[in-house]
C-alpha positions in Angstrom: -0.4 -7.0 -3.8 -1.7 -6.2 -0.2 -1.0 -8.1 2.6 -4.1 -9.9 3.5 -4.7 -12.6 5.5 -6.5 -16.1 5.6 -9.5 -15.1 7.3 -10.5 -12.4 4.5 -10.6 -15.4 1.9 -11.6 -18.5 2.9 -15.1 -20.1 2.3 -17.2 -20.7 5.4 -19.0 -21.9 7.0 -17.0 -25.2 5.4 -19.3 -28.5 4.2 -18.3 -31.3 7.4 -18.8 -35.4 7.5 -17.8 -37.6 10.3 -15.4 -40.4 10.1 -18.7 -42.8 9.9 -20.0 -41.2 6.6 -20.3 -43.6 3.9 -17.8 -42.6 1.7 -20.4 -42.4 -1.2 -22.4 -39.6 0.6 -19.2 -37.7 1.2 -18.8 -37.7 -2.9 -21.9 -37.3 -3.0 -21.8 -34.3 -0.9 -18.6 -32.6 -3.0 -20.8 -33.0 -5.8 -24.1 -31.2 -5.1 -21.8 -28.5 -3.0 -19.4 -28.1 -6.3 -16.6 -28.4 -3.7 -13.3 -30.7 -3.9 -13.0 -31.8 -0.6 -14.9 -31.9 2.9 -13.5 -31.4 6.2 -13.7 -34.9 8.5 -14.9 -33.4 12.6 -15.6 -35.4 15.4 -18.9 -34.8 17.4 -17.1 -31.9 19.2 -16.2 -30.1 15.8 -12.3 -31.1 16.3 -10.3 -31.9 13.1 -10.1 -35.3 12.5 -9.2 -35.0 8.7 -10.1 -34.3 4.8 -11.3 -36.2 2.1 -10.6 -34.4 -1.3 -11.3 -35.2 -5.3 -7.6 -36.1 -4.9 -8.0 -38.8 -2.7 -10.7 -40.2 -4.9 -8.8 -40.1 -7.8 -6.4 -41.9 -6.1 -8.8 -44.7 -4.8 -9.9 -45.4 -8.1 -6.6 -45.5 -10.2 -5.7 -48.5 -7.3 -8.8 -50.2 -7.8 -9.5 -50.5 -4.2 -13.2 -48.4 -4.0 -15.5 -50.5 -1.6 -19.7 -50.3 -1.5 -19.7 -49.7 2.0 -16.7 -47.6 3.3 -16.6 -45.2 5.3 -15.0 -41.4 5.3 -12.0 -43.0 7.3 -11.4 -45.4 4.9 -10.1 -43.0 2.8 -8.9 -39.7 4.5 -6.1 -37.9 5.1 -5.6 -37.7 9.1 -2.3 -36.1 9.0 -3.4 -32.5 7.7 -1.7 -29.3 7.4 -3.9 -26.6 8.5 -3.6 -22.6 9.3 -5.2 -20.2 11.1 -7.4 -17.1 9.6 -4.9 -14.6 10.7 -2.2 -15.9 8.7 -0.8 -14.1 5.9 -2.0 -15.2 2.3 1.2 -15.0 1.1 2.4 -17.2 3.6 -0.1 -19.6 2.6 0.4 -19.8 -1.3 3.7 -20.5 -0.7 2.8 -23.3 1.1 -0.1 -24.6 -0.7 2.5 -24.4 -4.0 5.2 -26.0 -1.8 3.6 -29.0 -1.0 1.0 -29.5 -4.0 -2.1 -29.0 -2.0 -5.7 -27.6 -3.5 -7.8 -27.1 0.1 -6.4 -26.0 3.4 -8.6 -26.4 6.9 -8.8 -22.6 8.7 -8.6 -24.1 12.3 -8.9 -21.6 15.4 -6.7 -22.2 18.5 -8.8 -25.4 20.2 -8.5 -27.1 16.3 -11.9 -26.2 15.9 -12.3 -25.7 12.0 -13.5 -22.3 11.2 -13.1 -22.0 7.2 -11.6 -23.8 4.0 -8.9 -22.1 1.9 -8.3 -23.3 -1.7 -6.5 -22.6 -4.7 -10.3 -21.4 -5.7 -10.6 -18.8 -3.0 -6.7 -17.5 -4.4 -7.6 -17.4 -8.0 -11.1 -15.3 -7.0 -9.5 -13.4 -5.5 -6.5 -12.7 -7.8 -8.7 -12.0 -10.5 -10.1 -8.7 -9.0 -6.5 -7.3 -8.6 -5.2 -4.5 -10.6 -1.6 -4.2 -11.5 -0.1 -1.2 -12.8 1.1 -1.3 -16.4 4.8 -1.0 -17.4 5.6 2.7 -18.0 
């Protein structure tokens, strides 16, 4: 497989909420988009976190869903990100490492600029040839 990098794969422009959302819209949101997670941004676009399936699965195994939270009720603010011109190999590693699905494409001021997801990886994986064993 080529070396490739981030920026050739990842989905953009990415579905955003602020931390204010009701949480319901954001599900809400990953439903009518078909996408498992949205990007939490501040007015000024800067990474503030990510809400994903995961984390809803999560809220409603421990009971603790509420009518009227919000996005920061239930995001992750402590996320791993990487840039576009990061190697893809690089990346798989480290989505496989640490057991994530979606990772934030951020440029150098943390503005995000694209999603990467196990998705993206399998898309593309599926339109590369391999040679057959001689």
């Amino acid at each position: 497989m080529e070396d490739i990098f981030v920026g050739r794969l990842m989905s953009s422009p990415v579905e955003t909420v602020s931390p204010d959302t009701q949480a319901h819209v954001a599900a809400e949101t990953m439903l009518d988009e078909g996408i498992g997670s949205v990007v939490v941004t501040d007015g000024d676009g800067q990474l503030r976190g990510i809400l994903t399936a995961t984390d809803f699965v999560h809220v409603a195994a421990e009971q603790r869903w509420a009518s009227d939270a919000t996005v920061e009720t239930y995001m992750t603010t402590d996320v791993v990100t990487t840039t576009a011109n990061e190697s893809i190999r690089d990346v798989a590693d480290l989505l496989l490492e640490r057991g994530f699905h979606h990772l934030p494409v951020v440029d150098d001021e943390d503005n995000v600029v694209g999603m990467l997801s196990t998705t993206d990886l399998a898309a593309y994986l599926s339109t590369v040839r391999t040679p057959s064993p001689s």
